[in-house]
C-alpha positions in Angstrom: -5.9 -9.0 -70.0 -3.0 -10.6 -68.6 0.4 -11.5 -70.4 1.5 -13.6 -67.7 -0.1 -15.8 -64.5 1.5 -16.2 -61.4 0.3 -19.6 -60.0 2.1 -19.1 -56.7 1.3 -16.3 -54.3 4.5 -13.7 -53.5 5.4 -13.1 -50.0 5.4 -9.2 -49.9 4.6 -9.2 -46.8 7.0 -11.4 -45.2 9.2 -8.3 -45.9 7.4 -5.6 -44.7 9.0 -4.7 -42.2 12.2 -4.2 -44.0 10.1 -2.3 -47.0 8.8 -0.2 -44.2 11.9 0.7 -42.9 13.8 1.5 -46.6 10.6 3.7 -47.0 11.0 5.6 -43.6 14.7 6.0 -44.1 14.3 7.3 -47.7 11.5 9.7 -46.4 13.6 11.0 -43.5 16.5 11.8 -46.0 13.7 13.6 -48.5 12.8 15.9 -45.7 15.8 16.4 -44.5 17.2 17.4 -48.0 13.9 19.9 -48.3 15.1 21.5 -44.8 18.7 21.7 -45.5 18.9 22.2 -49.2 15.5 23.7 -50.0 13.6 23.7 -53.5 14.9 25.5 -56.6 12.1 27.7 -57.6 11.6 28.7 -61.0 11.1 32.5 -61.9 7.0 31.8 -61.7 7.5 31.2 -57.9 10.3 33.9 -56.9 9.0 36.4 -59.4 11.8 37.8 -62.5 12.3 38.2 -66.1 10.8 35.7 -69.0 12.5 36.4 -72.3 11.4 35.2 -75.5 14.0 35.5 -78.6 14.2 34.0 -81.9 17.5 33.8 -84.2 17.6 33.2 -88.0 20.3 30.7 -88.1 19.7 28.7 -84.5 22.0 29.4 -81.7 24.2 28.0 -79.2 22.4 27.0 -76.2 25.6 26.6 -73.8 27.4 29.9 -75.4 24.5 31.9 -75.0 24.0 30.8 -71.4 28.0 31.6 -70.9 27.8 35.0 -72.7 24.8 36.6 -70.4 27.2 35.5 -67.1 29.0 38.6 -67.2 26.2 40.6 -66.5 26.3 38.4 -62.7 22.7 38.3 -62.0 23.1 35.3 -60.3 21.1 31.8 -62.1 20.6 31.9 -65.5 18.4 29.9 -67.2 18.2 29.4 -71.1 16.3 26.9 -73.0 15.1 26.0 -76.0 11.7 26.1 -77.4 11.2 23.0 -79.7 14.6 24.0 -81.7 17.4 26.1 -81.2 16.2 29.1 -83.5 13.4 29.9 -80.6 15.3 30.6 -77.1 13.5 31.1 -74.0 15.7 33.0 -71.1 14.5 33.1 -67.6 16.3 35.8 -65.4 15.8 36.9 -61.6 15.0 39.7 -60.2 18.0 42.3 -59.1 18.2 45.0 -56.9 18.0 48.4 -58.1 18.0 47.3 -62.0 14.0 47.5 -63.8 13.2 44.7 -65.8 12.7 46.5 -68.8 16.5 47.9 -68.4 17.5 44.0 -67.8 16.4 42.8 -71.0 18.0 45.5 -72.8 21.6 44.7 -71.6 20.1 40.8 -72.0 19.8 41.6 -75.6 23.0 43.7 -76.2 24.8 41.0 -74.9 23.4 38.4 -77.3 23.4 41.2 -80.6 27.1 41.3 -80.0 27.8 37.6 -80.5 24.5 37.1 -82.7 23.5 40.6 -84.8 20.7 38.6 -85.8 18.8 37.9 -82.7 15.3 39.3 -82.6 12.8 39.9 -78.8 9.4 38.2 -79.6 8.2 38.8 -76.5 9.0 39.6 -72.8 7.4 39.0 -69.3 7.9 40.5 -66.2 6.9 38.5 -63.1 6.8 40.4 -59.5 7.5 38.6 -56.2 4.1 39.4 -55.5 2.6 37.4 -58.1 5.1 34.7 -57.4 3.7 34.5 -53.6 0.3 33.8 -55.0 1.2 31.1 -57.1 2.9 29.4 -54.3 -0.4 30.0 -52.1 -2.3 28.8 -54.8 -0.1 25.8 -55.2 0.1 24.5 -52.0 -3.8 25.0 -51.8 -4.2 22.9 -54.8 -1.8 20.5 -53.7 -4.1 20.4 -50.1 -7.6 20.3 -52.3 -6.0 17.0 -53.9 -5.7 15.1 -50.7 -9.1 16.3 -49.2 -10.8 15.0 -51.8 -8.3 11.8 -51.8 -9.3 11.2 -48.2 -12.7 11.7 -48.4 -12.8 9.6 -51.2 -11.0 7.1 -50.2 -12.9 6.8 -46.6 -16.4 6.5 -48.5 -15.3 3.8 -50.7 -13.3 1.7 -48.1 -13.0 1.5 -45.0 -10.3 3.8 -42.3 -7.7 1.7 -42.3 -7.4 1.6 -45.9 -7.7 5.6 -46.3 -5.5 6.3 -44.0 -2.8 3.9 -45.7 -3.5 5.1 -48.9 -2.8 8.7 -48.0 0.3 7.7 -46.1 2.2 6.0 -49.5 0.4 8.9 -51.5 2.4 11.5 -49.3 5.7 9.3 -49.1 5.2 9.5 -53.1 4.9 13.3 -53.1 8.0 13.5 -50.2 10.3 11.4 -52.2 10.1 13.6 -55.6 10.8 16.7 -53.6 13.3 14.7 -52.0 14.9 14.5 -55.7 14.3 18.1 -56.7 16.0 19.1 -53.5 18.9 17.1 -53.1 19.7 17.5 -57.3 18.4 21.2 -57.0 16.7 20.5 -60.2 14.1 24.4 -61.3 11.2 23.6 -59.4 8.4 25.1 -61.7 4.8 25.1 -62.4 5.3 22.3 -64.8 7.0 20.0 -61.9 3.8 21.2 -59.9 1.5 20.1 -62.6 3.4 16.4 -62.4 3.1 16.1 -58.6 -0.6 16.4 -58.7 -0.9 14.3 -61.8 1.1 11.6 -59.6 -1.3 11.7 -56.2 -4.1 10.5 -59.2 -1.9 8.0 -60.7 -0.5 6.6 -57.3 -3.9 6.3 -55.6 -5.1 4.6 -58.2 -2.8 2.0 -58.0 -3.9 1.5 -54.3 -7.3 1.5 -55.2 -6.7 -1.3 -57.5 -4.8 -3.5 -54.6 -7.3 -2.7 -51.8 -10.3 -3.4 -54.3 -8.9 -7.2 -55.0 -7.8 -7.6 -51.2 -11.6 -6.5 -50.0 -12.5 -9.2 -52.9 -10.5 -11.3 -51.1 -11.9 -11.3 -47.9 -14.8 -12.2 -49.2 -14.1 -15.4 -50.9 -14.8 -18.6 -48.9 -11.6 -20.0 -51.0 -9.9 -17.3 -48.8 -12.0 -18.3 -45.5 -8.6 -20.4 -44.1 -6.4 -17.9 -45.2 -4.4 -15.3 -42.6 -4.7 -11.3 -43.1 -0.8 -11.5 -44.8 -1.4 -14.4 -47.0 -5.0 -12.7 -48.4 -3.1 -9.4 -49.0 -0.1 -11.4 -50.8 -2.9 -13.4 -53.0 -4.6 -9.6 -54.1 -1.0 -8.0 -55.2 -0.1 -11.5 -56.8 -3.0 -11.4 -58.9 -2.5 -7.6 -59.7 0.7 -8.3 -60.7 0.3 -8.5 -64.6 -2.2 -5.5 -65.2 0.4 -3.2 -62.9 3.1 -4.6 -65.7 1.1 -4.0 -68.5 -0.3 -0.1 -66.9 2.9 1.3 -65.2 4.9 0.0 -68.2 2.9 1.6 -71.0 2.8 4.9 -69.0 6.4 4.8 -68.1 7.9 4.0 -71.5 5.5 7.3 -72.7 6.4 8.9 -69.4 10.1 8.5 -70.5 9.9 9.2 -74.0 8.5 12.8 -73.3 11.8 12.7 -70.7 14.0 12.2 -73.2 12.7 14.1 -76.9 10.4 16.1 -75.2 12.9 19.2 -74.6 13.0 21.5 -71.9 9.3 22.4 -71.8 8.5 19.1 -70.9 11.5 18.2 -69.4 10.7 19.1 -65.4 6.6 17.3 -65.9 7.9 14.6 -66.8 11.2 14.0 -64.8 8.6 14.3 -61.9 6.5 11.8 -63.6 9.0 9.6 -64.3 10.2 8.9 -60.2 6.5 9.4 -59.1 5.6 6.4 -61.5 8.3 4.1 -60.3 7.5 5.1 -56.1 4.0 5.1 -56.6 3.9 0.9 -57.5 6.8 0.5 -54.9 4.2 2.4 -52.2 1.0 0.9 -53.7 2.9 -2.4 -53.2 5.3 -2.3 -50.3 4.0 0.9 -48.1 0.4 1.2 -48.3 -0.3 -2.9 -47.9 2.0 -3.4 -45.0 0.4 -0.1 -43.2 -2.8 -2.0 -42.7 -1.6 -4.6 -40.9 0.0 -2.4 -38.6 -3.6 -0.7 -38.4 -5.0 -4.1 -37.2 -7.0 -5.0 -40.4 -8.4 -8.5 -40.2 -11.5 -10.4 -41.3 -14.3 -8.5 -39.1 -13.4 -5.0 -40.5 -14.1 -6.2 -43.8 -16.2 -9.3 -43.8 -18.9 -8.7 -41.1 -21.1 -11.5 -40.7 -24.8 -10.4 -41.7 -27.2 -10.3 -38.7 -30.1 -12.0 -38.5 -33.2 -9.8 -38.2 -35.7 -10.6 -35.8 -39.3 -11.8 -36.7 -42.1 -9.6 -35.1 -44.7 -11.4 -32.8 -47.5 -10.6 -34.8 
């Protein structure tokens, strides 16, 4: 399906050089955001309070957050849950005060400006417990791009895995980059949507590397150079990355916007992955193998002739 037909191959590649170079600067400023700034982690990752309450009439979302700040215990975080009648609060951990005490004074505070508030439930989450989920995300994270690699190196050949896996992590860099430098919660949710983008963005690669392999292949393409085959394979992918990306991303960004706060951090990461992940698939990952020397004989191996036994 294709609304549209470019008859006239793009020249990516006559910029990639420059693309390379707003990719390596972008990355650079990502990490160095992560080093300097560091991640906001939610109370799943640096352990804390999780407090579930419900009010009759709905609250104030921005009053109640101001009314808990003068109990100073540091980042508060309150949310809705679907409407305004069902709260969720999120507090850290604090020296010398037990959890269960902290949600007592939580709820004290919030009786005196709304008698009617009610506890449905309460969670207490240690440091130790957020340790293991950080362990256990980072080992996730790592089991994605094993199997990416190995994938990726069965089905085509080095240069493309190794380009692949290159735009995959600038992806990945670039959304921390975000969540750093904005100090947006960094949760299990926004963990959820990073791995969720390393499938979507090789995908796209896969797609661009399948037609460029294609490509090689053609005696159409026989008279062709390396760049102008590559140009020919995104040209033609053009109008089913279009139709894809811009289905996804208009869902993508409608759970962004009326999705509310439980959704909100999923698919914020979703949302940038989306956009970096064509930009990589496009203008990182293709320009990557000509620097790794790809040209016809990696992919288009003339068949040798086997010899005839003397009988």
């Amino acid at each position: 399906m294709e609304l549209f037909k470019i008859k006239r191959d793009i020249p990516f590649m006559s910029y990639g050089k420059l693309t390379t170079f707003i990719s390596l600067v972008t990355f650079i400023a990502s990490v160095f955001f992560l080093v300097t700034k560091g991640l906001n982690f939610s109370v799943e990752f640096t352990g804390g309070t999780v407090m579930e309450v419900q009010y009759e009439k709905g609250a104030d979302i921005n009053q109640t957050r101001q009314n808990l700040q003068v109990l100073k215990l540091g980042e508060v975080q309150v949310q809705a849950l679907g409407t305004n009648k069902h709260v969720m609060i999120r507090l850290p951990n604090k020296d010398g005060v037990p959890s269960a005490q902290l949600s007592n004074e939580v709820m004290n505070v919030l009786k005196q400006s709304n008698p009617d508030v009610t506890l449905r439930q309460v969670e207490f989450i240690g440091p130790q417990v957020g340790e293991e989920l950080v362990s256990n995300g980072l080992a996730a994270l790592g089991m994605v791009i094993a199997g990416i690699i190995i994938y990726l190196s069965m089905r085509f050949e080095w240069r493309f895995a190794v380009a692949a896996i290159v735009a995959n992590m600038h992806d990945i860099i670039i959304i921390l980059g975000f969540f750093a430098f904005f100090q947006w919660e960094f949760s299990l949710t926004v963990l959820a949507g990073i791995l969720a983008v390393l499938g979507y963005s090789v995908n796209e690669s896969v797609v661009v590397f399948d037609r460029i392999r294609e490509n090689f292949r053609k005696p159409a393409m026989r008279n062709k150079t390396v760049p102008q085959i590559i140009d020919n394979a995104i040209t033609a992918t053009m109008s089913r990355t279009i139709i894809t990306h811009g289905s996804t991303e208009a869902m993508v960004l409608s759970m962004l916007i009326f999705g509310g706060a439980a959704l909100h951090g999923f698919s914020l990461a979703l949302t940038i992955g989306i956009v970096f992940g064509i930009y990589s698939s496009v203008l990182v990952a293709s320009p990557l193998l000509l620097m790794f020397g790809l040209n016809r004989d990696n992919l288009a191996k003339p068949q040798k002739q086997k010899e005839e036994a003397v009988v």
